[in-house]
DOTOR-889452 format. One record per residue (C-alpha): x, y, z; chain; residue number from 1. Coordinates in pm, 1 decimal, always signed. Layout:
REM DOTOR-889452
<site u="X" v="Y" w="Z" chain="A" n="NUM"/>
...
***
This chain:
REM DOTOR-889452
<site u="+12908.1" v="+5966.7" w="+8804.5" chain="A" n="1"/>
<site u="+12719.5" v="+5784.0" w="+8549.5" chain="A" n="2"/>
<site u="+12596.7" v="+5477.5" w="+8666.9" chain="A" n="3"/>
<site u="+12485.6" v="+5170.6" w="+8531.6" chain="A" n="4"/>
<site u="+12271.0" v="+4933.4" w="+8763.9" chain="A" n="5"/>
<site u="+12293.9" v="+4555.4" w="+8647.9" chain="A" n="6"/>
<site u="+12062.3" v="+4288.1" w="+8821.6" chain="A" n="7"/>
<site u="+11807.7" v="+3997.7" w="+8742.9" chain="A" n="8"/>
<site u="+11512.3" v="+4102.2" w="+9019.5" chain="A" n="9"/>
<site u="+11336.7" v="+4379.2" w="+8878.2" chain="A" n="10"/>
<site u="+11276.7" v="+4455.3" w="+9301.0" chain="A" n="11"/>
<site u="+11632.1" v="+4472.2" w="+9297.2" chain="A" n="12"/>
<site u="+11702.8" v="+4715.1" w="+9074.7" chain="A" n="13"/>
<site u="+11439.8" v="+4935.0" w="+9173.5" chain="A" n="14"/>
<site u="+11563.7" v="+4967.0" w="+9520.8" chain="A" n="15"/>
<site u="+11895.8" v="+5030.0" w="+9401.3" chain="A" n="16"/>
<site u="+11767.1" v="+5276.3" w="+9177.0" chain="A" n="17"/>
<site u="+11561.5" v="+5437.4" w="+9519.6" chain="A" n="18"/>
<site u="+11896.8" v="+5437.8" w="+9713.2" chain="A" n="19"/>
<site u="+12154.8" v="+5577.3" w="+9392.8" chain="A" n="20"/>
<site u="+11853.9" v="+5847.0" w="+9371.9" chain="A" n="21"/>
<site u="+11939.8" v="+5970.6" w="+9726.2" chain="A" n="22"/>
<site u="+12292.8" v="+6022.9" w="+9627.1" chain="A" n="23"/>
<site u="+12348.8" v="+6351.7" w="+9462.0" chain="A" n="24"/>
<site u="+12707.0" v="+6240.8" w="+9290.6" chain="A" n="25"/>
<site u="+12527.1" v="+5977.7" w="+9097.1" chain="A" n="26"/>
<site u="+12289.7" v="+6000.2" w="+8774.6" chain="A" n="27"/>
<site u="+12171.5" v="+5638.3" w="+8695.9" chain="A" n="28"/>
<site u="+12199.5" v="+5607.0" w="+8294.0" chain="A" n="29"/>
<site u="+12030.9" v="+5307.3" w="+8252.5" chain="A" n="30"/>
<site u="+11951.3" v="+4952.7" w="+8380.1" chain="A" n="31"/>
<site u="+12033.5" v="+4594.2" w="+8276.2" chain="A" n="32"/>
<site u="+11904.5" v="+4265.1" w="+8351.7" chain="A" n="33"/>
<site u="+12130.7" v="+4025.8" w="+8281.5" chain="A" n="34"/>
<site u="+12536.0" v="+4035.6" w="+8193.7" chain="A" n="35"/>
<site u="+12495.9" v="+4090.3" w="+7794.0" chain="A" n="36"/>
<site u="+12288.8" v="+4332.5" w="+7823.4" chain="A" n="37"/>
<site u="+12482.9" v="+4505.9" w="+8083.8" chain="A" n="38"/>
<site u="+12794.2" v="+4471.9" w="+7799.4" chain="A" n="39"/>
<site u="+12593.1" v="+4621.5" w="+7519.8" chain="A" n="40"/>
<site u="+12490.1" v="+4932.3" w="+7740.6" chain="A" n="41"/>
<site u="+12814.7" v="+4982.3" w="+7875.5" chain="A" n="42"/>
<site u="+12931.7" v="+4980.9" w="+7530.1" chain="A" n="43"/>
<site u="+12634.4" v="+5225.5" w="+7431.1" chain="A" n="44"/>
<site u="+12670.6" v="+5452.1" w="+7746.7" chain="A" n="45"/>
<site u="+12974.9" v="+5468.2" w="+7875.8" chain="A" n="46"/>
<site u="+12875.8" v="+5485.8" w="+8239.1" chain="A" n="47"/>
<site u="+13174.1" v="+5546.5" w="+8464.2" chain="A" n="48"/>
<site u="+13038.1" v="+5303.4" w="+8761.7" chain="A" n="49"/>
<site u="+12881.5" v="+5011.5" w="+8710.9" chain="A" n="50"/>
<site u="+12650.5" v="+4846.7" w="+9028.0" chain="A" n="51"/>
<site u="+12696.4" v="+4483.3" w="+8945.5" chain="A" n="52"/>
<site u="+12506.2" v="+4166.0" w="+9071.5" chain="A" n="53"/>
<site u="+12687.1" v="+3873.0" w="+9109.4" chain="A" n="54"/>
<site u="+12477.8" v="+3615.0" w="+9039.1" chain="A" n="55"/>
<site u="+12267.3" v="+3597.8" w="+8673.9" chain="A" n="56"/>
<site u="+12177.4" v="+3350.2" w="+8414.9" chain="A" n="57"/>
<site u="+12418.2" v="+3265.3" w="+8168.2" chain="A" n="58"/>
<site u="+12650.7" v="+3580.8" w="+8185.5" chain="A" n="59"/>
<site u="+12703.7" v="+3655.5" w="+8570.1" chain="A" n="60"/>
<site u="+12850.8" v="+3961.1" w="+8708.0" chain="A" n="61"/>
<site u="+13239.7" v="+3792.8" w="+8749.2" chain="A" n="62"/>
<site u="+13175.5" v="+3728.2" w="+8354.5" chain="A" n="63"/>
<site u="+13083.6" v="+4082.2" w="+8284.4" chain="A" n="64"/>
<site u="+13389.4" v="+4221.9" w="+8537.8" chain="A" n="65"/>
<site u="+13648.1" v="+3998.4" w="+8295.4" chain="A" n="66"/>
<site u="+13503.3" v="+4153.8" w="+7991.6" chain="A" n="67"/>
<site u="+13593.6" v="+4487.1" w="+8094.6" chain="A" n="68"/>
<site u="+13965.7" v="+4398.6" w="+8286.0" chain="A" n="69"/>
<site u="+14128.7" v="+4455.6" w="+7894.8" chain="A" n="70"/>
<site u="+13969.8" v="+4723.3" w="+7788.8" chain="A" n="71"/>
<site u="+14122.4" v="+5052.8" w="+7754.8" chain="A" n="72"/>
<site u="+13887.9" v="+5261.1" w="+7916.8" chain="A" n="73"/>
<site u="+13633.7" v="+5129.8" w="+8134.3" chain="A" n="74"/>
<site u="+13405.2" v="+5198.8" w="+8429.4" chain="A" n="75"/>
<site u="+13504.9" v="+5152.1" w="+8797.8" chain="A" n="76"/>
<site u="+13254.7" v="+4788.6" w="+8925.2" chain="A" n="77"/>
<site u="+13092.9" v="+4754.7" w="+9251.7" chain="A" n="78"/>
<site u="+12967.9" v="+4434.3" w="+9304.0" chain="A" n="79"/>
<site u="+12615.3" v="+4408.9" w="+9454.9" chain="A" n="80"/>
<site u="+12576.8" v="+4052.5" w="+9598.4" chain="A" n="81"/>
<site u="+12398.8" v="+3814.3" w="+9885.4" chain="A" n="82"/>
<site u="+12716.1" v="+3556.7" w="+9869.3" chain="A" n="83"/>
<site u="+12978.0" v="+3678.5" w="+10083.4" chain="A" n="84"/>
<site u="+13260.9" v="+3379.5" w="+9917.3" chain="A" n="85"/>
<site u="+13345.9" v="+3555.9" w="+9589.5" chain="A" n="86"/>
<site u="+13514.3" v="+3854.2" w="+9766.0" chain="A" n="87"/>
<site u="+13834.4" v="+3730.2" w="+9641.2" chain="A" n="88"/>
<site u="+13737.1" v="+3668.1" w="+9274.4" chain="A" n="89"/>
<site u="+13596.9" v="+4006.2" w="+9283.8" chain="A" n="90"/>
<site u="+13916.4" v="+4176.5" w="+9397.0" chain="A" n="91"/>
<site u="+14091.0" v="+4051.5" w="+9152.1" chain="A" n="92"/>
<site u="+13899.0" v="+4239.2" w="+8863.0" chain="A" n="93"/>
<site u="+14005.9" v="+4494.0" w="+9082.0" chain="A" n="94"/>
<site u="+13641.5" v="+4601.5" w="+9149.1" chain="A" n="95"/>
<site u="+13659.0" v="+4890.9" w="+9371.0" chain="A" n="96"/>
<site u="+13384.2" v="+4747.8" w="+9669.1" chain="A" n="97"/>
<site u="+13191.4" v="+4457.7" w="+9746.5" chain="A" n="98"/>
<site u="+12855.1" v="+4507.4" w="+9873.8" chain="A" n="99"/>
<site u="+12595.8" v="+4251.0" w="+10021.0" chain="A" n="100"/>
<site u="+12260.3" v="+4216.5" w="+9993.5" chain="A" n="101"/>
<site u="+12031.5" v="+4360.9" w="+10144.8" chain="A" n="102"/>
<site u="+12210.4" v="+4699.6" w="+10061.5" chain="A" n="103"/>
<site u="+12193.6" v="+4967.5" w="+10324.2" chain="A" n="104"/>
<site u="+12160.8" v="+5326.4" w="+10244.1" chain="A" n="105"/>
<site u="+12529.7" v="+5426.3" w="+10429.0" chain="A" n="106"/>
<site u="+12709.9" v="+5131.6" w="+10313.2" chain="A" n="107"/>
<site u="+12652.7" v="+5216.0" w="+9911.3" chain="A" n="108"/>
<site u="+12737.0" v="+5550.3" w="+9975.4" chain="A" n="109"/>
<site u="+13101.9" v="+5446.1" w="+10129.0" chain="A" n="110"/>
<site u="+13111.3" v="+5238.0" w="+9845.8" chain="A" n="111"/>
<site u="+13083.6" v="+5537.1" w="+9612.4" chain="A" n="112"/>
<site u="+13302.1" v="+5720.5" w="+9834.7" chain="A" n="113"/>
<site u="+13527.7" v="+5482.2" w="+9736.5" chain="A" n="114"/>
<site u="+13490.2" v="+5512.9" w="+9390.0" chain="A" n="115"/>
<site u="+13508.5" v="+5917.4" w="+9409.9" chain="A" n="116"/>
<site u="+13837.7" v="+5835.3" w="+9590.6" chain="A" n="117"/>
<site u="+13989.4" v="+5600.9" w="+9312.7" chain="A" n="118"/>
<site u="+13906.5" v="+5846.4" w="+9052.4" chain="A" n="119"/>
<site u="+14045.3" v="+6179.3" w="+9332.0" chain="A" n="120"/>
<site u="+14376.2" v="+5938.0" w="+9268.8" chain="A" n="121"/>
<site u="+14382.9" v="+5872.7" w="+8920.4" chain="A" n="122"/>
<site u="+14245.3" v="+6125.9" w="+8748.2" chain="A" n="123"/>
<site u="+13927.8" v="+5909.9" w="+8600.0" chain="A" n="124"/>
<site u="+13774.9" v="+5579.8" w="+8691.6" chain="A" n="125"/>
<site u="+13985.0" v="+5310.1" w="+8460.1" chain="A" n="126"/>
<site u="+14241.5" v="+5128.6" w="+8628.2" chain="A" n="127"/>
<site u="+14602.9" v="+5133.2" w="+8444.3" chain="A" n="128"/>
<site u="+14661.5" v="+4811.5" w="+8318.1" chain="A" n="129"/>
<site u="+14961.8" v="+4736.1" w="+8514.5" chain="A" n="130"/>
<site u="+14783.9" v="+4773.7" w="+8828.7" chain="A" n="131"/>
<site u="+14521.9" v="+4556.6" w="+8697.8" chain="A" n="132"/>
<site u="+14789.9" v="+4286.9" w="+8609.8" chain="A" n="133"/>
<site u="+14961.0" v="+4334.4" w="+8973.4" chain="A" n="134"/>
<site u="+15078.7" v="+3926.0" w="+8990.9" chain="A" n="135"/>
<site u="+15004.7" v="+3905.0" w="+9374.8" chain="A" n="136"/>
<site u="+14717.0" v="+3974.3" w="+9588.2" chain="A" n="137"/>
<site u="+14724.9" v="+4299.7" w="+9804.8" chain="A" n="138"/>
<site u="+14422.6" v="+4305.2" w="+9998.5" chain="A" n="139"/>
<site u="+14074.9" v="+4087.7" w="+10124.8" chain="A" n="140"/>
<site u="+13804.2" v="+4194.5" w="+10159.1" chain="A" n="141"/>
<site u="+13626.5" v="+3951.6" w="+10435.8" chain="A" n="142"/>
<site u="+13269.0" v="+3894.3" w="+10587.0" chain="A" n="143"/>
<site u="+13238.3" v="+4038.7" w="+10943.1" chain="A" n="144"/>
<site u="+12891.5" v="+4099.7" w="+11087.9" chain="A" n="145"/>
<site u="+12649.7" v="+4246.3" w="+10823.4" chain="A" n="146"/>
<site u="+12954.5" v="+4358.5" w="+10581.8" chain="A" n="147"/>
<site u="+13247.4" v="+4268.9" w="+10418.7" chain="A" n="148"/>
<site u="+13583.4" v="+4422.9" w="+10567.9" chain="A" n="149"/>
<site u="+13909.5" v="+4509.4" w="+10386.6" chain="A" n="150"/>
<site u="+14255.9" v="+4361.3" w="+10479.8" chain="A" n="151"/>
<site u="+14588.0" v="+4484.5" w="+10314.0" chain="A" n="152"/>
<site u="+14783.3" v="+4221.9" w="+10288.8" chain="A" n="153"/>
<site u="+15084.3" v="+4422.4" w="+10442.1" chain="A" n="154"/>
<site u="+14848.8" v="+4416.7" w="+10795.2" chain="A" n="155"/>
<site u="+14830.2" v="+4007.0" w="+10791.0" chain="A" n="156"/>
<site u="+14998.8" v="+3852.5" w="+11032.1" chain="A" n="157"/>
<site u="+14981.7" v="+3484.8" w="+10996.8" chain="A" n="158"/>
<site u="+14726.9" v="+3297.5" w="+10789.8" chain="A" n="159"/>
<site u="+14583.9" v="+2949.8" w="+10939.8" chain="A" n="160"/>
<site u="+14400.6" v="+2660.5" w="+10783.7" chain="A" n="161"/>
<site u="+14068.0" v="+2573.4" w="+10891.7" chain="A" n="162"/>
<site u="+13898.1" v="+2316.8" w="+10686.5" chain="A" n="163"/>
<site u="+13752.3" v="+2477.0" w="+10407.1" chain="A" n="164"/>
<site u="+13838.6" v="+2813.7" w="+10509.0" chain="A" n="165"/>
<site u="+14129.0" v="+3041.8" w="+10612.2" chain="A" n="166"/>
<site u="+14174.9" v="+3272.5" w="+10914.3" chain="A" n="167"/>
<site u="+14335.0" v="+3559.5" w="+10894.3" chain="A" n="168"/>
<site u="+14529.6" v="+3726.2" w="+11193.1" chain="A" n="169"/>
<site u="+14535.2" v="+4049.6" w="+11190.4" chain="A" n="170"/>
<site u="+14709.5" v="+4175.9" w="+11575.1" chain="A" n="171"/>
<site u="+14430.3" v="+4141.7" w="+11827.7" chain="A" n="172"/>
<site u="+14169.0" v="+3979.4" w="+11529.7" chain="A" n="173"/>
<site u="+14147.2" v="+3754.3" w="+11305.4" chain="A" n="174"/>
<site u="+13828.6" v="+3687.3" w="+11054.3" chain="A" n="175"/>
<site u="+13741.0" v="+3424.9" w="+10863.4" chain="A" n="176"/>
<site u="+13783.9" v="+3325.9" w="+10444.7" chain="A" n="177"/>
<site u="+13593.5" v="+3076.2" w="+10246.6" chain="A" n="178"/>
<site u="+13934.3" v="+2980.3" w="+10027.8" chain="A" n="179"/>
<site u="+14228.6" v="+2721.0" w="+10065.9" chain="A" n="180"/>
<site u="+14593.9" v="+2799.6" w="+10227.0" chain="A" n="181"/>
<site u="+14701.6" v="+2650.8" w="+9880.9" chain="A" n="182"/>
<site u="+14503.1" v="+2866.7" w="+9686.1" chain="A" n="183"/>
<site u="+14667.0" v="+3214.2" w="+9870.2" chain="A" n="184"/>
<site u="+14999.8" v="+3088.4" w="+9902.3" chain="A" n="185"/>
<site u="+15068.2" v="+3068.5" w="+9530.6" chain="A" n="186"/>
<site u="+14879.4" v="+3426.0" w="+9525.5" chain="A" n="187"/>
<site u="+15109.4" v="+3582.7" w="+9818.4" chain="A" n="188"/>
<site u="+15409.7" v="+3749.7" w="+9767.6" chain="A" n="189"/>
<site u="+15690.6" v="+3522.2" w="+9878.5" chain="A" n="190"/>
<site u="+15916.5" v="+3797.6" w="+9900.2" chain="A" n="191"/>
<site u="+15714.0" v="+3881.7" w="+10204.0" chain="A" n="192"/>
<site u="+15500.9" v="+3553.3" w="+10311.6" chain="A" n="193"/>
<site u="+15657.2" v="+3209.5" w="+10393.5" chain="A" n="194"/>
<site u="+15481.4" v="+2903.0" w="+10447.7" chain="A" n="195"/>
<site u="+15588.4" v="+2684.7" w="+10740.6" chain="A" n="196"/>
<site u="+15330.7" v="+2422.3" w="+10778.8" chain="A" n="197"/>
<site u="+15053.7" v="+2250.4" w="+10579.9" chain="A" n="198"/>
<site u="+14840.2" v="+2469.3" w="+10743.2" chain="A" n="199"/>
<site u="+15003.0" v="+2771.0" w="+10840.4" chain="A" n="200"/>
<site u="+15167.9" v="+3082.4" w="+10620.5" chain="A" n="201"/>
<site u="+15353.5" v="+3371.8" w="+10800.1" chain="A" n="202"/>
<site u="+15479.9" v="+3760.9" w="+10720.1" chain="A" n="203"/>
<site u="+15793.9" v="+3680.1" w="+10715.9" chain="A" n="204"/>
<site u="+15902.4" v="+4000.7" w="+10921.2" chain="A" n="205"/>
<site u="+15689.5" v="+3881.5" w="+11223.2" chain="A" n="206"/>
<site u="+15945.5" v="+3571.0" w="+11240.0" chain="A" n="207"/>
<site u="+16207.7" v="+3673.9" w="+11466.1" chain="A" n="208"/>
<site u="+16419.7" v="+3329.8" w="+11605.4" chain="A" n="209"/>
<site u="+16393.6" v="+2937.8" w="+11481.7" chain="A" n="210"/>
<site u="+16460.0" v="+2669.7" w="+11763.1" chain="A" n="211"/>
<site u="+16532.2" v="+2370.5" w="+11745.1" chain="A" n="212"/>
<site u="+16328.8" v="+2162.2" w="+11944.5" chain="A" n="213"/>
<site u="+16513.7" v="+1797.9" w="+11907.6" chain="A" n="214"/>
<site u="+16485.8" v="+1487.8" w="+11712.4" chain="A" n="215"/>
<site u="+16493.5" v="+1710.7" w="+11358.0" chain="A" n="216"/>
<site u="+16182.7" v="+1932.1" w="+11479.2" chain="A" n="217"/>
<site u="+16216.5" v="+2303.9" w="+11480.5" chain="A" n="218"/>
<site u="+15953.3" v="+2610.5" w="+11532.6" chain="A" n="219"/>
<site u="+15946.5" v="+2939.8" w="+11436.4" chain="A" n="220"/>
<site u="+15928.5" v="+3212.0" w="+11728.4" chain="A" n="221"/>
<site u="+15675.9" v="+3477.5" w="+11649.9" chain="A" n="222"/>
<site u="+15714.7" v="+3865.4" w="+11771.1" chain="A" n="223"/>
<site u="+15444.6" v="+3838.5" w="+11999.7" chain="A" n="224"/>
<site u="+15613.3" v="+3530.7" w="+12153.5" chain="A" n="225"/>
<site u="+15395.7" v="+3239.2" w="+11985.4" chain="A" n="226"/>
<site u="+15568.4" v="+2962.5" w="+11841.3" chain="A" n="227"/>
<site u="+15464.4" v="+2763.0" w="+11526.1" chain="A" n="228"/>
<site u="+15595.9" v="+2433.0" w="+11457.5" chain="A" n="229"/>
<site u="+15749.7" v="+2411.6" w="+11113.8" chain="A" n="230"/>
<site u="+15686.3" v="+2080.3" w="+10912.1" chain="A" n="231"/>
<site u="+15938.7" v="+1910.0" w="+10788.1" chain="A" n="232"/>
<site u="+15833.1" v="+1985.3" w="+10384.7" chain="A" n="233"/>
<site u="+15905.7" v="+2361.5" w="+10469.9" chain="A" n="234"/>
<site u="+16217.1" v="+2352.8" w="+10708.7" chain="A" n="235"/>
<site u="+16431.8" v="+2365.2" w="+10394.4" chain="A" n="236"/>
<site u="+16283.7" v="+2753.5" w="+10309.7" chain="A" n="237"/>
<site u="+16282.0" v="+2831.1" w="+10669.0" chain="A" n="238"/>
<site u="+16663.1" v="+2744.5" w="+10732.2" chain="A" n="239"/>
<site u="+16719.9" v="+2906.4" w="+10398.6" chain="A" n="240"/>
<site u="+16516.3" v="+3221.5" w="+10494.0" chain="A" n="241"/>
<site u="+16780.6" v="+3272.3" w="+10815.2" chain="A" n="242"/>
<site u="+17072.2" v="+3149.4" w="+10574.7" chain="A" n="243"/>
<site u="+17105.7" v="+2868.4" w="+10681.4" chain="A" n="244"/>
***
């Protein structure tokens, strides 16, 4: 794959230059310092993979990643970054992985694994468009330990409110997301979510009873036996989910 490498610290690029080196799939094409540049060469070269810091002067990497998203033809991005709270942003310029700082030799080759497996699907390395334009959010991708970890957003469970962040529950885990309820809930399918509280959304299959508890307060019983109370601002949608 031809590969682009796009950063601000001249250290940085050079080490990602050492590690892409030790990858025989990849030929690096050129370098770029900041996002214009990166736009002119990618206009000039054509790479098909782009490694993409987040964080530059005047044009950053998200800036760079919108750029592309209309174009007809363009080159799968892998974002290279130390801040782990853009994951979403990222994902939705359907870059292909999400990679933090400092970059380990395994973890940028399962990133181009990944990229060898989007292009094993469809045939080259530019999204279609209406994949591109999909209107809700289908995965995370979420900090745990040293990396960040992906989450379809057919696994979620139930999605709680903590202050500035979300957690996501996931069966036996749950992680953590710098981004408001409010913020996913208009991004989440409805079809499939439902939000019963100010601070709690649900897959709406994991429901399986409503009770009413007295005095005009009702919860919603879980499949693994937990019970949420439902606020009174979403008791209309619940009742109306059971047809009621």
């Amino acid at each position: 794959m031809r590969t682009l490498i796009v950063d601000d610290e001249p250290l940085a690029v050079e080490r990602m230059q050492i590690l892409a080196s030790r990858i025989p799939t990849l030929q690096v094409v050129g370098t770029a310092s900041d996002g214009a540049q990166a736009l002119r060469l990618i206009d000039a070269l054509s790479p098909d993979l782009v490694l993409l810091d987040m964080t530059m002067p005047e044009v950053d990497g998200l800036s760079v990643a919108r750029a592309l998203v209309d174009r007809a033809r363009r080159p799968a991005v892998v974002f290279v970054t130390a801040h782990d709270h853009f994951a979403v942003e990222a994902f939705d310029l359907d870059a292909v992985d999400y990679v933090l700082k400092p970059v380990a030799q395994d973890r940028l080759e399962r990133a181009v694994e990944r990229v060898q497996q989007r292009i094993d699907k469809r045939g080259d390395v530019e999204p279609r468009a209406a994949e591109v334009a999909s209107k809700w959010i289908e995965e995370f991708w979420v900090p745990h330990r040293s990396e960040l970890v992906r989450v379809a957003a057919v696994d979620l469970d139930r999605i709680d409110a903590e202050r500035d962040y979300v957690r996501l529950h996931v069966g036996d885990r749950s992680y953590l997301l710098l981004h408001t309820i409010q913020g996913l809930e208009d991004r989440l399918d409805p079809d499939r979510f439902i939000r019963l509280h100010r601070s709690t959304i649900v897959r709406r299959d994991r429901i399986v009873g409503l009770r009413h508890d007295g005095l005009g307060v009702w919860s919603a019983e879980l499949a693994d036996g937990t019970m949420l109370r439902i606020g009174r601002t979403y008791l209309a949608r619940a009742k109306a989910m059971a047809g009621r």
